[in-house]
MILUMMAR-797817 format. One record per residue: x, y, z of N, C-alpha, C in turn; residue in one letter. Coordinates in pm, whole numbers, plus 50000, padded with zeros to 5 digits. Each point is the difference from the previous one (the first is absolute). Layout:
N
XYZXYZXYZA/...
This chain:
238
098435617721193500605011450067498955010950015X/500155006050165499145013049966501015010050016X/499035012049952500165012150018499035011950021X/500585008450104498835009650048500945016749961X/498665003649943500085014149906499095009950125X/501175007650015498995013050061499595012849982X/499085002849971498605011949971499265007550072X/501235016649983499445012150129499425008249886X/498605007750041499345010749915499165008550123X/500095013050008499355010050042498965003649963X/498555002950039498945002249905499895014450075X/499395008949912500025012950060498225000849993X/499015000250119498765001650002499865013950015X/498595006649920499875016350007499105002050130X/500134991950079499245005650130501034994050086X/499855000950179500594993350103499614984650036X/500904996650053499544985750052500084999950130X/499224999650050500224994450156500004988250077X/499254989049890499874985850038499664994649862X/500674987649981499964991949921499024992150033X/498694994249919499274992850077499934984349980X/500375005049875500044985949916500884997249875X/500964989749980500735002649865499854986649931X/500484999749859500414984849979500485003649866X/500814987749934501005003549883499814986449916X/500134999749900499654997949906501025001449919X/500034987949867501525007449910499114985249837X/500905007149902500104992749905500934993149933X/500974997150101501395000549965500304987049951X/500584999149877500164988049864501565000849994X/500744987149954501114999549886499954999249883X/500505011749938500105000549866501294997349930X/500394997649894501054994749896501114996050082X/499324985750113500584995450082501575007950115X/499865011249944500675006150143499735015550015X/498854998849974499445014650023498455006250075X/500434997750153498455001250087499445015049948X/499084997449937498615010150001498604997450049X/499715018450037498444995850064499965012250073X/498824999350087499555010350051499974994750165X/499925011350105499625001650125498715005550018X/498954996550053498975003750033499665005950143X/499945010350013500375000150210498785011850014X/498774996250082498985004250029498834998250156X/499665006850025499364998850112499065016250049X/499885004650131499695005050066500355009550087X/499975013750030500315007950102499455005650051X/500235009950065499595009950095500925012650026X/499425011449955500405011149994500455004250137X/498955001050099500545005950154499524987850064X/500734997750115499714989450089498155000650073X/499905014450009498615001550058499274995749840X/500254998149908498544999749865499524984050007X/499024995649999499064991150002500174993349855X/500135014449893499854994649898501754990049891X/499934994249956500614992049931500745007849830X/500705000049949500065002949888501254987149912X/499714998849877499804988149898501465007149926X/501354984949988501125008049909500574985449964X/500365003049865500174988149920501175009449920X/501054987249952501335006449950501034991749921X/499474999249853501084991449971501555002249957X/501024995450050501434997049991500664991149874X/500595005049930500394993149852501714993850118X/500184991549959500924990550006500784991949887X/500845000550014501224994749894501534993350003X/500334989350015501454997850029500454986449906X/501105002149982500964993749914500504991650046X/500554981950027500314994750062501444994649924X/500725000050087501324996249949499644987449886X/501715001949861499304987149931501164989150031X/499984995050150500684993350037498904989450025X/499115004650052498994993150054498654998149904X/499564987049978499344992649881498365000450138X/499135010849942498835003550055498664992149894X/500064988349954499294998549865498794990950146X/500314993550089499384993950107499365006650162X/500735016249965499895005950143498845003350004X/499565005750130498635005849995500105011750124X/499245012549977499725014250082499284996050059X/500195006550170499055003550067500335011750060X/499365003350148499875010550113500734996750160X/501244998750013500504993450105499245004250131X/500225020050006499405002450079500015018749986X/499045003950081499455013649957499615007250108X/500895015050016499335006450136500195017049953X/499325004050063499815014649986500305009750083X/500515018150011500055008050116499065008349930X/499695012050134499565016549932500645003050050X/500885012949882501085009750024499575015349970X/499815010450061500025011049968498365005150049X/498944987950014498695003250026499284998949858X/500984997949827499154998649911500674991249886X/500984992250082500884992349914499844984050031X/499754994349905499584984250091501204993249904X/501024996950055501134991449947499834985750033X/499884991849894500424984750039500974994649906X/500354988750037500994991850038499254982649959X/500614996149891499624990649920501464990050010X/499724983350011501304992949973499034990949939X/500685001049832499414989849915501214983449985X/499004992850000501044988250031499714991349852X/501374993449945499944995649825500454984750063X/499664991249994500544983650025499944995649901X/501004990350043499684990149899501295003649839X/500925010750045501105002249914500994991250013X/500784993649884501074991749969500665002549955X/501444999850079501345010249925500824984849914X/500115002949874500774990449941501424992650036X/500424991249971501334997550031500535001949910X/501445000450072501335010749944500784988649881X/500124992549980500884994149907501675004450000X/500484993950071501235000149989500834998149912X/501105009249922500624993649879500724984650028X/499644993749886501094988649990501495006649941X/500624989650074501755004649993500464987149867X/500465005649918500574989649875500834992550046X/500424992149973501134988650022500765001649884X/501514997250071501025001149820499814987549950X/500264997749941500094990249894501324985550073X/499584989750010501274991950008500354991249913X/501174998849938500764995849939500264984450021X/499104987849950500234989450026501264993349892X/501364993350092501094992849898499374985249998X/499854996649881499444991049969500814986950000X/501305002649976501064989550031499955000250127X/499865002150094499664995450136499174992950019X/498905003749981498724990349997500334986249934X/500545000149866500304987049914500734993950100X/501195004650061501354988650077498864995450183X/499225013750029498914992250085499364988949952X/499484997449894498604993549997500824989349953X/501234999349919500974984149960500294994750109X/500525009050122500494990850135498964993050060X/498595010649980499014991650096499864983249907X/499785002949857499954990449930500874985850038X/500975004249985501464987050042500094996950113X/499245006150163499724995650091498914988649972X/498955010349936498884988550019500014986149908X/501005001049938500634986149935500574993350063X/500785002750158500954993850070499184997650081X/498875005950048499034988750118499464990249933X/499365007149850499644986149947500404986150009X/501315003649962501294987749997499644992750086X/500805010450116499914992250165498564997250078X/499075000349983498885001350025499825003750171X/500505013250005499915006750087498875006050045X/499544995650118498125003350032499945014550046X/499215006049944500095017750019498844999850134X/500465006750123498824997650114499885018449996X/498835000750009499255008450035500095003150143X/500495015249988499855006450163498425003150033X/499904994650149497695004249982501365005650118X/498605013649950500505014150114498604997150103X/500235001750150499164999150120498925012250012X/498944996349985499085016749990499995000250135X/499735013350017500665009450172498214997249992X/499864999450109498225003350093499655013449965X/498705002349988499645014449932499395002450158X/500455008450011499315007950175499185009549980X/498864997450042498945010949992500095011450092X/499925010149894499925018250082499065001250075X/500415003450127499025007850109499595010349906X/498385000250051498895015749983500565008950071X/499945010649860500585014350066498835008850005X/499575008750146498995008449979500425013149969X/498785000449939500085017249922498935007150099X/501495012850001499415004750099499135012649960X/498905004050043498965010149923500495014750022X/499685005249898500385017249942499435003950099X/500735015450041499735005850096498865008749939X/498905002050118498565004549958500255013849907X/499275004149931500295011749921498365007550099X/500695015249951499125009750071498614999749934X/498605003750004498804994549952499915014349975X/499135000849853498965011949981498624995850018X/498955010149952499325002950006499134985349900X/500844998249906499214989649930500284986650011X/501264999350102500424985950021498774986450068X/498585006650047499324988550062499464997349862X/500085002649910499045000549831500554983449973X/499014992549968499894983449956500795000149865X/501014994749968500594999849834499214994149943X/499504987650048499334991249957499395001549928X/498765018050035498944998849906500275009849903X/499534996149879500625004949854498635009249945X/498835002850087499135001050000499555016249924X/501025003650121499805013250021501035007249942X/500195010249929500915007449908500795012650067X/498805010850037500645010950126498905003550106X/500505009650069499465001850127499995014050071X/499574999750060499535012650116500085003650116X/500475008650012500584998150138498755008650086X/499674998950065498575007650101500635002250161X/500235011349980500045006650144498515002550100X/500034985650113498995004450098499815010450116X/498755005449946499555015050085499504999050118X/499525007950073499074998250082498864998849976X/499454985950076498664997249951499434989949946X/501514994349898499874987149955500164988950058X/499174991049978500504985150011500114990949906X/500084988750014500604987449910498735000949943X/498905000150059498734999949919499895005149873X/499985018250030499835007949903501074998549896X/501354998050013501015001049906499384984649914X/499354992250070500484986749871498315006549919X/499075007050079498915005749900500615005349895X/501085012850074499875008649891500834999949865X/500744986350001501054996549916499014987349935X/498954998850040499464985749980501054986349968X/500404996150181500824991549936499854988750122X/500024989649980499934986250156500895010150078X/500084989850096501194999350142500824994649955X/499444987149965501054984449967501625008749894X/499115005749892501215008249904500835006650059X/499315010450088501085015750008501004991950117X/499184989150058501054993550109501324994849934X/500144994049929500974995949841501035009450017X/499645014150027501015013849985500295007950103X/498984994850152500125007750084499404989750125X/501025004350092500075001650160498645006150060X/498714989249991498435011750048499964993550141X/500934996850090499814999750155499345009350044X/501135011049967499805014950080499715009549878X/499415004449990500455017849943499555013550037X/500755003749981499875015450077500155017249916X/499795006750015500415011049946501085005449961X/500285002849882501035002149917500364984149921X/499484990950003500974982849971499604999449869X/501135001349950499804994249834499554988449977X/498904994549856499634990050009499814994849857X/500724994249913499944998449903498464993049926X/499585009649911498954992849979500084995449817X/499814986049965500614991649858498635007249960X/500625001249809498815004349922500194990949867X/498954993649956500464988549941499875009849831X/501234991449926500335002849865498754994849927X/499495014849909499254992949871500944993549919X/
């Protein structure tokens, strides 16, 4: 079973923002005494004070996180991640984001239904005795007569094989941001999200992350990209 947990925080910066240049998030987020997510949010990157400044300025911010998971649900197998993650600027110095942490892999126990008692029944045992003498004194009177006991053979019916039933497929669910991400690979732990600027290309981003093509392709759509396109970039777990 999954479940997705969602995570709003306001950061209040002591200067303006006028452009975000670059962000990415980061978290430490563990189960503890099997139903208790702890850990941290890590959410850091890049701005720009006025749209005309050239220059860049550096903001890093960590978020304490904490939640309690129902104890309906047996978390001893689940595992945390980052479903998906987006950000606004509000006010010119407020950078609010918007976190959905996703827990799989939870198993809600079964319910056990009471058993219902049965009363007690009362077997007359002189019944049984005047049963089991009659069957007796019958089966003395075929003896006698040597009456041949035939066996009814019951006719087995033809077993008819079931037509294939198709199953018909779930209707598509809406995609985020991390839905092109490979499950497959177990490789990679968390990630980054990199907003492209003007200027960049596929080139410079796999420099400046030092990372193949072959990988970031694993997580991302590199047909096209363009300005503003989020692009997840994997950072592998020590």
């Amino acid at each position: 079973m999954k479940k997705i947990i969602p995570f709003k925080k306001d950061i209040i910066l002591n200067t303006n923002i006028a452009e975000i240049t670059s962000i990415s998030l980061d978290h430490t987020l563990h189960i503890e005494d099997e139903n208790l997510i702890s850990g941290t949010f890590i959410v850091s990157g890049e701005y720009k004070m006025t749209e005309a400044s050239i220059n860049v300025e550096p903001f890093s911010y960590e978020l304490p996180f904490d939640i309690a998971i129902d104890d309906k649900y047996d978390a001893t197998e689940a595992t945390v991640d980052i479903n998906d993650f987006y950000y606004e600027i509000i006010n010119d110095n407020v950078l609010s984001v918007n976190i959905e942490v996703v827990v799989d892999g939870l198993e809600e126990p079964l319910i056990k239904e009471p058993v219902e008692e049965l009363e007690p029944i009362t077997i007359d045992r002189s019944m049984i005795e005047e049963e089991l003498e009659s069957e007796m004194l019958q089966m003395e009177a075929e003896e006698e007569n040597e009456i041949p006991v035939v066996e009814e053979v019951k006719q087995e019916e033809p077993v008819t094989e079931e037509e294939p039933r198709c199953i018909e497929p779930e209707d598509e669910k809406i995609g985020t941001l991390f839905d092109s991400m490979d499950d497959s690979i177990e490789t990679y732990q968390s990630y980054k999200v990199y907003i492209v600027r003007d200027g960049d290309t596929l080139d410079t981003i796999l420099e400046k992350y030092s990372i193949a093509k072959e990988e970031l392709e694993c997580y991302n759509d590199l047909k096209e990209i363009h300005i503003g396109d989020k692009i997840i970039i994997p950072t592998v777990h020590a």
